[in-house]
C-alpha positions in Angstrom: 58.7 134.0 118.2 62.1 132.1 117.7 62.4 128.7 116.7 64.7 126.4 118.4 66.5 123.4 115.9 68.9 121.1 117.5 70.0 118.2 115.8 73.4 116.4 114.9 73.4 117.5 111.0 76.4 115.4 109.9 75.5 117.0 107.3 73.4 119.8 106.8 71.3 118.4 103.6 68.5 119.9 101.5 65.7 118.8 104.1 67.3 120.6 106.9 67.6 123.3 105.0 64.3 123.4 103.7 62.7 123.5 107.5 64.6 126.4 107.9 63.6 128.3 104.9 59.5 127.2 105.5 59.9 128.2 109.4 61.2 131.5 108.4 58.8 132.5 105.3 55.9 130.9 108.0 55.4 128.8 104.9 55.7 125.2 107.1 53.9 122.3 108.1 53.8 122.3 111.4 51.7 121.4 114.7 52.4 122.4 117.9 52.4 119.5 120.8 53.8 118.1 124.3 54.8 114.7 125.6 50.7 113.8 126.2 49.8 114.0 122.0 52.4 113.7 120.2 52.1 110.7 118.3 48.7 112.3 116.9 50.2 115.5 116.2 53.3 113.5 114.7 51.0 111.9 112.5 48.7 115.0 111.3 52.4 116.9 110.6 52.8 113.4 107.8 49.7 114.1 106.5 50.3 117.9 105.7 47.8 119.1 108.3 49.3 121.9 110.7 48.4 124.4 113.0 48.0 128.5 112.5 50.8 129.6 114.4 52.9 132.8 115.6 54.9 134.5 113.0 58.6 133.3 113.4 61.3 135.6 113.1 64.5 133.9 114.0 65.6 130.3 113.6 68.2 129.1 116.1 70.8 125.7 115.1 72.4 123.6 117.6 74.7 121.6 116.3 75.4 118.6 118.4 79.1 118.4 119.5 80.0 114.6 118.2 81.4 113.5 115.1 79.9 111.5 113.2 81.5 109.4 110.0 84.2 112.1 110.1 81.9 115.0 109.5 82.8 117.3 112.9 80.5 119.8 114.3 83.0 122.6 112.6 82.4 121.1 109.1 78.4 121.2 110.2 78.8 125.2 110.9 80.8 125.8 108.1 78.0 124.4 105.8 74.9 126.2 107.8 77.2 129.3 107.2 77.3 129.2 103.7 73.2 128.1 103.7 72.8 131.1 106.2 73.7 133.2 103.0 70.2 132.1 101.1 68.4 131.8 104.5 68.3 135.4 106.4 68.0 135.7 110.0 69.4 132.1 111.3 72.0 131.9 114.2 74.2 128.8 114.3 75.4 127.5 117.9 78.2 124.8 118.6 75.9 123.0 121.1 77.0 120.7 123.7 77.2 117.0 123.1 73.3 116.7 123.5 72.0 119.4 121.5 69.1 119.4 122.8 70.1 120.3 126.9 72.1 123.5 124.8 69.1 124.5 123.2 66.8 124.2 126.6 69.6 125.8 128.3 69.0 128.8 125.7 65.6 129.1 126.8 66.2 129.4 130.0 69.0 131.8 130.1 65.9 133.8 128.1 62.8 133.9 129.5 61.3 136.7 128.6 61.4 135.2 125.0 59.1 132.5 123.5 59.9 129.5 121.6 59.3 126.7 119.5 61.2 123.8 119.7 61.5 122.0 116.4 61.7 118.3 115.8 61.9 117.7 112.0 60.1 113.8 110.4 60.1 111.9 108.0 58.1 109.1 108.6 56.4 107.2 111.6 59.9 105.6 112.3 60.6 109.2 113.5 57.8 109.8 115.5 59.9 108.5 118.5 62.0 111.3 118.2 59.3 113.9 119.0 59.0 112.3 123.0 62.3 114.8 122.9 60.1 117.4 123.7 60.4 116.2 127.2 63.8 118.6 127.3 61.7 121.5 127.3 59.4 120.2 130.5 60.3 123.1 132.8 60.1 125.9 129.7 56.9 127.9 130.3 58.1 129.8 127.1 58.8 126.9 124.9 56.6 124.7 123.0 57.4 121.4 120.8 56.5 121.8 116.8 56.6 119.0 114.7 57.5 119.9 111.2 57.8 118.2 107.9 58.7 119.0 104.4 58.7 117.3 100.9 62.6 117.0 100.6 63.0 116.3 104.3 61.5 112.9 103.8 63.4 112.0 100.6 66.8 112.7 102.0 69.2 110.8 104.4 72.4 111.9 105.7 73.8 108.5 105.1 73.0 108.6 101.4 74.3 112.2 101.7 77.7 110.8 102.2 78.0 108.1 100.0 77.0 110.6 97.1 79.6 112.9 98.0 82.1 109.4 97.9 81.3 108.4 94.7 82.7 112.3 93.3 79.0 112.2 90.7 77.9 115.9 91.1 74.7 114.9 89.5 74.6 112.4 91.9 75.3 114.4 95.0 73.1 117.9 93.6 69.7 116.5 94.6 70.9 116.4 98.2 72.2 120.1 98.4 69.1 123.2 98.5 68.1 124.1 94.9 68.7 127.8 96.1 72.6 127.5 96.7 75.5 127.9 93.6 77.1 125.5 91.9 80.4 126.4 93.3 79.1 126.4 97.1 78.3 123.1 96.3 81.8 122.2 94.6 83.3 124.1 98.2 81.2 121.8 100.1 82.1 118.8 98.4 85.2 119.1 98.9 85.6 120.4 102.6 83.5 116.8 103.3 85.3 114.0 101.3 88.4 114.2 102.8 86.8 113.9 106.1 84.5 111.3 105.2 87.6 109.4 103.2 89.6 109.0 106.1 87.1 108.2 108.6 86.1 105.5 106.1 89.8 104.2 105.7 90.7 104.8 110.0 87.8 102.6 110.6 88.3 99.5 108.5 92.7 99.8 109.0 91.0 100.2 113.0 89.0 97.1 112.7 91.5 94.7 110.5 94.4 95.6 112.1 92.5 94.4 115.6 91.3 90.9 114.4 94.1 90.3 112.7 96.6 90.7 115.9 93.8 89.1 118.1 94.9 86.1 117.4 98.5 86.5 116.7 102.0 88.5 116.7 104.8 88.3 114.6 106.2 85.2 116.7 102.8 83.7 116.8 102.1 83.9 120.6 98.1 85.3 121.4 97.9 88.5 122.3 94.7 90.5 123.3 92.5 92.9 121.0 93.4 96.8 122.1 90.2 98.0 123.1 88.6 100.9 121.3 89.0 104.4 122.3 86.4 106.8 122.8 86.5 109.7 120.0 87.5 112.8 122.6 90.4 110.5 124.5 91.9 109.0 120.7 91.4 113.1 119.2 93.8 113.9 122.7 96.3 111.3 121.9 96.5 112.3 118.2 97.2 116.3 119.1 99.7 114.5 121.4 101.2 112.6 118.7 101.7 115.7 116.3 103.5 117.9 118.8 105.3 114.9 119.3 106.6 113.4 116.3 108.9 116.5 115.3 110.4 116.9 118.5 113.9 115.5 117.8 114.8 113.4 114.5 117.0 110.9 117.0 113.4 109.2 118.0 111.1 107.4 116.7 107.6 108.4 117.5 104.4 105.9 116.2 101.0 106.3 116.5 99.8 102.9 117.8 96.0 103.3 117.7 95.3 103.6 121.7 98.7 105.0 122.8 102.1 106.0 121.4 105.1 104.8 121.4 108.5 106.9 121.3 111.9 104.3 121.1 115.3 105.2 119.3 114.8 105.3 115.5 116.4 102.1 113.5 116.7 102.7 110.1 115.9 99.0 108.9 112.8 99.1 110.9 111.1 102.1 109.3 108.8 99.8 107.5 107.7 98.5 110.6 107.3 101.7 112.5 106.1 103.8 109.4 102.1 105.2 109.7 100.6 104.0 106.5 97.6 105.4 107.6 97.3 109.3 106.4 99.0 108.1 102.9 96.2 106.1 102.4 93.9 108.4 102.9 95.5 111.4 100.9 96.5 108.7 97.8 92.0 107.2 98.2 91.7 111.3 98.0 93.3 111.6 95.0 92.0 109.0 93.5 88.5 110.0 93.9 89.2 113.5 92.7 90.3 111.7 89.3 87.1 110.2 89.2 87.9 106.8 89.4 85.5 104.1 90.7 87.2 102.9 93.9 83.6 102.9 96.5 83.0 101.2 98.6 87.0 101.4 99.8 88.6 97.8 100.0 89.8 96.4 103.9 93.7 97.2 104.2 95.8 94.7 105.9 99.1 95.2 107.1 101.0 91.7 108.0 104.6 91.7 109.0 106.0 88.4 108.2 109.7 87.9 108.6 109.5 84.5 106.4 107.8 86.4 103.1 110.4 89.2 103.5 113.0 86.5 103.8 111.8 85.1 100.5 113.1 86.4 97.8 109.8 85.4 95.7 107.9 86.0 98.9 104.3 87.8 98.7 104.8 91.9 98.9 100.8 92.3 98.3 98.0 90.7 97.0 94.1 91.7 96.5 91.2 89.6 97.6 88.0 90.0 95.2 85.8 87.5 97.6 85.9 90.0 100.2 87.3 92.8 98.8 90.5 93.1 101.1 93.6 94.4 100.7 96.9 92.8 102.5 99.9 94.4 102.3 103.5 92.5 103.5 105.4 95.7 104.9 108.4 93.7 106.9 112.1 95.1 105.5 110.4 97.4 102.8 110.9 100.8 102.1 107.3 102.9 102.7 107.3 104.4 98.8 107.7 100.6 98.2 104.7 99.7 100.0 102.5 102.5 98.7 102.9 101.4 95.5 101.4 97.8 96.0 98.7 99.5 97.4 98.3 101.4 94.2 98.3 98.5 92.7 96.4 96.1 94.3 93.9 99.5 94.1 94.0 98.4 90.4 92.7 95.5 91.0 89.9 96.6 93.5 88.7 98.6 90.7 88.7 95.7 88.3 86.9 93.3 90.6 84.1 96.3 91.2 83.9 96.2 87.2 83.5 92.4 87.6 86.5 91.7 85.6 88.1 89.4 87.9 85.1 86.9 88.4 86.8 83.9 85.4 90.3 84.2 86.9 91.5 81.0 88.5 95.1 81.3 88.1 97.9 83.2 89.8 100.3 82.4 87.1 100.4 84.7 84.1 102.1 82.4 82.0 98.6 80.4 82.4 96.6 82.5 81.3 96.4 85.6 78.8 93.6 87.2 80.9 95.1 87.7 83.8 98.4 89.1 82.2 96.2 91.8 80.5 94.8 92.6 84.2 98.2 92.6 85.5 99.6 94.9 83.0 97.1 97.1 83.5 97.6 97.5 86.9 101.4 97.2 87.0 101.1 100.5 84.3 97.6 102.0 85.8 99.4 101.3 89.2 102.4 103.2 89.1 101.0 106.0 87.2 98.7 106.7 89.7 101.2 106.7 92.4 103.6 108.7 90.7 100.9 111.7 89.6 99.6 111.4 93.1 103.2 111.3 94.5 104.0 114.8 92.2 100.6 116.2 93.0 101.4 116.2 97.1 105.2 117.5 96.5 103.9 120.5 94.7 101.5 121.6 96.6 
């Protein structure tokens, strides 16, 4: 008998890998159903009844084929490889988008095997999910199992990721198996959080950057929001983009969220053709890696305003506590220039998230000794950041 586990796994966590470990030591609860019961057999499963089944030697992942909050199906198999040490006989599959049709397909292509098909919950707001059975409708060698375990219902992928965030590995060691190492978890760790950083960062930049220009450009005439690519078509245009950009130093190649524009390059326009965007993500990296208390990630703004560049005490940056938003004035300035207001303003995030900037109703630090204490702080904390984090990418 061979069990059949699809499921997106963005990522594996502790409950996934505890199905797997009771399916293959025949130590699980679980009850075999079809489409006609099983919201009773769902329910029996929550209250640790289960069937006598067939011994089950093999266990069989399909991993669905989206990503999900930057975790791909590549990071998902890396992770069931490293589980598949402490596990024994599991196979992992790259399924299709719907893991589910890959894992039917599987059946089919082998008949003369026989299956269960595993749906893993947590609670009755998962009971829906066992109607999936329904996928397996013409298997004569495949039957749904509904299986539950102890962990399963205390972990959530979503938590998952937000522990791995916050850099805690106390906090993020009750969501790994208590069979792997310490230092498969530390690999793990850190294969995620750079995925889940910059997902984190593309989608707010994504979603500022188009309400803030769908109302405006820089000579104030309306202009309509860019509409949102679908993950395959904007993972096409980025492979594009880097074959691109190196092609011949004469042009200018930019990244421009749902297309890419190539033009002459203009050495006083860098700022405004620069890609902020991966230097974000590597400098929120680094600063995570130093431990420092920067979740949840601020909004970034980028406004290109000809009259504060102009200005010779025009804004450059500023931080918003109220909402916790970034803006950064990038017209005329040099890229290291602008990174280094967002290490500062950085600064600031992190005092606002320590709720030191609640009292402050000044901008003038002449006005008030509090808020030159905050500003030194950050104008030293600031710049030292950037310039480690600068040094740590150069020596790579």
């Amino acid at each position: 008998m061979i069990a059949l586990y699809p499921g997106a796994f963005k990522p594996p966590h502790r409950g996934h890998f505890d199905v797997v470990r009771d399916l293959l030591s025949n130590n699980h609860r679980g009850k075999v159903y079809d489409i006609d019961n099983y919201l009773d057999a769902g329910e029996e499963v929550l209250k640790g009844k289960g069937d006598k089944l067939k011994p089950i030697e093999k266990v069989i992942i399909f991993i669905g084929g989206n990503t999900r909050n930057g975790i791909t199906p590549e990071d998902s198999e890396r992770i069931w490889n490293i589980y598949k040490k402490y596990l024994g006989d599991i196979e992992v599959v790259l399924g299709e988008k719907n893991p589910m049709y890959a894992s039917s397909k599987y059946a089919k292509a082998n008949p003369g095997d026989e299956f269960y098909a595993v749906t893993g919950v947590r609670g009755n707001e998962d009971l829906v999910d066992l109607k999936r059975v329904t996928t397996f409708k013409n298997r004569d060698n495949v039957d749904g199992l509904a299986v539950t375990t102890d962990s399963s219902k205390q972990v959530r992928a979503t938590n998952f990721r937000n522990a791995i965030l916050s850099g805690n590995l106390d906090d993020v060691r009750d969501f790994f198996p208590k069979e792997i190492s310490r230092e498969d978890i530390l690999n793990i760790i850190k294969m995620l959080k750079s995925s889940i950083v910059a997902e984190q960062l593309n989608k707010k930049i994504e979603e500022t950057i188009t309400e803030t220009f769908k109302t405006e450009n820089n000579s104030g005439a309306p202009v309509a929001p860019r509409s949102i690519l679908k993950s395959k078509d904007r993972s096409y245009l980025v492979h594009t983009f880097n074959k691109l950009r190196d092609k011949d130093d004469k042009l200018n190649v930019t990244f421009n969220q749902d297309h890419i524009r190539i033009d002459v390059k203009d050495d006083e326009d860098l700022g405004n053709r620069f890609d902020y965007t991966p230097f974000f993500g590597s400098l929120l990296e680094y600063m995570i890696d130093e431990k420092l208390n920067i979740t949840p990630l601020p909004e970034v703004k980028i406004r290109r305003d000809a009259t504060e560049a102009a200005d010779f005490f025009g804004r450059t940056a500023y931080y918003q506590p109220t909402t916790n938003e970034i803006v950064l004035y990038v017209e005329g300035r040099h890229p290291k220039d602008v990174m280094r207001s967002f290490a500062h303003e950085m600064v600031h995030h992190m005092q606002n998230l320590e709720g030191r900037l609640g009292k402050i109703e000044t901008t003038n630090t002449n006005e008030s000794d509090a808020l030159l204490e905050l500003e030194k702080e950050a104008y030293l904390q600031g710049n030292i950041i950037f310039r480690n984090w600068e040094d740590s990418v150069k020596n790579k």
